[in-house]
matplotlib code that plots the C-alpha trace (Angstrom):
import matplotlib.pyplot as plt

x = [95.6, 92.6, 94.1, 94.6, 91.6, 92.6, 94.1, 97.8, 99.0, 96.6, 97.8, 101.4, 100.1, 98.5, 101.6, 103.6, 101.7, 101.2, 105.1, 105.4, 102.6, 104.8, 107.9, 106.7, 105.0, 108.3, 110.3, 108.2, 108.6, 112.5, 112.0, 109.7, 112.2, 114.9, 113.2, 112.1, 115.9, 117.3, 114.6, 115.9, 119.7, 118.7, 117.5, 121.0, 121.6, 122.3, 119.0, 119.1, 115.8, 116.0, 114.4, 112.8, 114.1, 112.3, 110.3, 109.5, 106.4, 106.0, 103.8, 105.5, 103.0, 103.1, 100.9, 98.5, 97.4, 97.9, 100.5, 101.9, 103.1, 106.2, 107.6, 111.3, 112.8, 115.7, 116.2, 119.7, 120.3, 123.0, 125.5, 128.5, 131.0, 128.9, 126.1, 124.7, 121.8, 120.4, 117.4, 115.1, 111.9, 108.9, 106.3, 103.3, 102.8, 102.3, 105.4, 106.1, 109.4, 110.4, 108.6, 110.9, 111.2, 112.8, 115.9, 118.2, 121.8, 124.8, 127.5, 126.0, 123.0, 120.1, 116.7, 113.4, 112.8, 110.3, 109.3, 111.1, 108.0, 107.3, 110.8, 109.8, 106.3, 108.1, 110.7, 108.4, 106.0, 108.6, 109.8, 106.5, 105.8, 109.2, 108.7, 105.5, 106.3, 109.2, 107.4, 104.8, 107.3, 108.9, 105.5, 104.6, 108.4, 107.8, 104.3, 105.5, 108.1, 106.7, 108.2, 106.0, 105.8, 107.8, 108.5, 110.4, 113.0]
y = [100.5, 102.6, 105.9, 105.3, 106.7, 110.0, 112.9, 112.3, 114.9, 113.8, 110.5, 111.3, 113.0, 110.3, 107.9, 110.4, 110.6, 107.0, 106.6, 109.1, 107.1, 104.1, 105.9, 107.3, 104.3, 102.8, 105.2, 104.7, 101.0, 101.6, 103.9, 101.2, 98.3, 100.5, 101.0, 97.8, 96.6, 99.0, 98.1, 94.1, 94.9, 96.8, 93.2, 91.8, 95.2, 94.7, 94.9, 97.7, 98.9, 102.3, 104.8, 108.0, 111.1, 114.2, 114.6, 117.1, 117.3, 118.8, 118.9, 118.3, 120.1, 117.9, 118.6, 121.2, 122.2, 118.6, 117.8, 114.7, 114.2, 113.6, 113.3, 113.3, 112.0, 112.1, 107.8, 106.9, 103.0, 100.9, 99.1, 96.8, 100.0, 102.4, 104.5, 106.0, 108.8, 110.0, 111.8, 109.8, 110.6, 108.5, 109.1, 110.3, 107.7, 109.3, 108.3, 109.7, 110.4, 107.3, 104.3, 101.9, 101.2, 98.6, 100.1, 98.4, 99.7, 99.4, 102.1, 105.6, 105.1, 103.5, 103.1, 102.0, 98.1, 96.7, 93.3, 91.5, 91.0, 95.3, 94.7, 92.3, 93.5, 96.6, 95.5, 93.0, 95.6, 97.9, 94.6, 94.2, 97.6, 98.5, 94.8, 95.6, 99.3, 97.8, 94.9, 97.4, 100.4, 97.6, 96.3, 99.6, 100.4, 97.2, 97.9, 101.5, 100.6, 97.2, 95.9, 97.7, 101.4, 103.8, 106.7, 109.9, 110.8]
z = [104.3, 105.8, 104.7, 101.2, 100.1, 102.1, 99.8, 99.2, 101.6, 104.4, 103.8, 104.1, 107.5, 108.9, 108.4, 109.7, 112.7, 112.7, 113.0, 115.5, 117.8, 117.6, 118.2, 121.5, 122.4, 121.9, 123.9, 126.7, 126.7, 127.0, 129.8, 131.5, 130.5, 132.0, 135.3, 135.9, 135.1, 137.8, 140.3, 139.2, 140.3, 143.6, 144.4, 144.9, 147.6, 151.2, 153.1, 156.0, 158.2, 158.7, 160.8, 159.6, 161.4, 159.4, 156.5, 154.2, 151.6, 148.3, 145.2, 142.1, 139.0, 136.5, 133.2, 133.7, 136.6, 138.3, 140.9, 142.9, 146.5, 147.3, 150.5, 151.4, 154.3, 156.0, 156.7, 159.3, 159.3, 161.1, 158.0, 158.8, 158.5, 160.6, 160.8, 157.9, 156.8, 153.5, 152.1, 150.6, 148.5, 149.4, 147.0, 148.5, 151.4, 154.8, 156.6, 160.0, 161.9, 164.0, 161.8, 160.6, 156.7, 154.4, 152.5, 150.0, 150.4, 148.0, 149.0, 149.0, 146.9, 148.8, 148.0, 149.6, 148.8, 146.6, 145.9, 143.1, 141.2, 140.9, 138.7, 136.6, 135.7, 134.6, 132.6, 131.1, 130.2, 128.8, 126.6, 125.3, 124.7, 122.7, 121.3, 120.1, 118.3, 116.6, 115.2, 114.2, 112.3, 110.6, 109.2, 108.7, 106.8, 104.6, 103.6, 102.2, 100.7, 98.7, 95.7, 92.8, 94.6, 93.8, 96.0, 95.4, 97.8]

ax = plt.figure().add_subplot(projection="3d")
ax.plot(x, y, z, "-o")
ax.set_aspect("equal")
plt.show()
């Protein structure tokens, strides 16, 4: 391994921190998987257009001193049991009262539509991602923890 001619304690750093890496980069393919699952199953909702009646803008700060837009709207649409209205947050697109948008509906929770392949791309990247990091810690498990070594625990 490239760190085995490192002191033994930086060595025992760097495949800490080596594990760590993995671990994230793990938990952030989950996180991706799970999106792009819940962005799969809002597929099968009811299709409604809706009409935008007010917005309001905001920056989120995230890290740092950087921030996103985020706009939320207040959307009303026509469903088979009666009028409806709910806030929705549009990301940072400019959307103006009285343009129409695509919604899928099931029950109370609705949420702007998206093409079916937005879903997959994310849920297959989140596979491939948490595939990946697992594949990697157990190669990285099994290469500590060869026959012939003998660690102290």
């Amino acid at each position: 391994m490239a760190h085995d001619n490192y002191p033994p304690a930086a060595a025992r750093w760097v495949r800490v921190l080596r594990r760590g890496g993995l671990i994230l980069f793990g938990l952030v393919g989950l996180v991706f998987l799970t999106v792009g699952g819940l962005l799969l199953v809002s597929q099968s909702w009811d299709r409604a257009t809706g009409t935008v009646q007010e917005c309001t803008t905001r920056v989120e700060r995230t890290a740092g001193t950087t921030g996103r837009t985020v706009q939320t709207c207040t959307i009303s649409w026509q469903a088979a049991d009666g009028p409806h209205t709910a806030p929705v947050d549009i990301g940072g697109s400019a959307t103006a009262p009285g343009q129409s948008v695509e919604l899928r509906v099931n029950g109370d929770n609705v949420a702007l539509a998206t093409p079916g392949w937005v879903g997959a791309a994310t849920a297959a990247g989140g596979l491939a991602m948490a595939g990946t990091a697992a594949v990697l810690l157990v190669r990285q498990h099994r290469r500590t923890r060869s026959p012939g070594t003998r660690t102290n625990r």
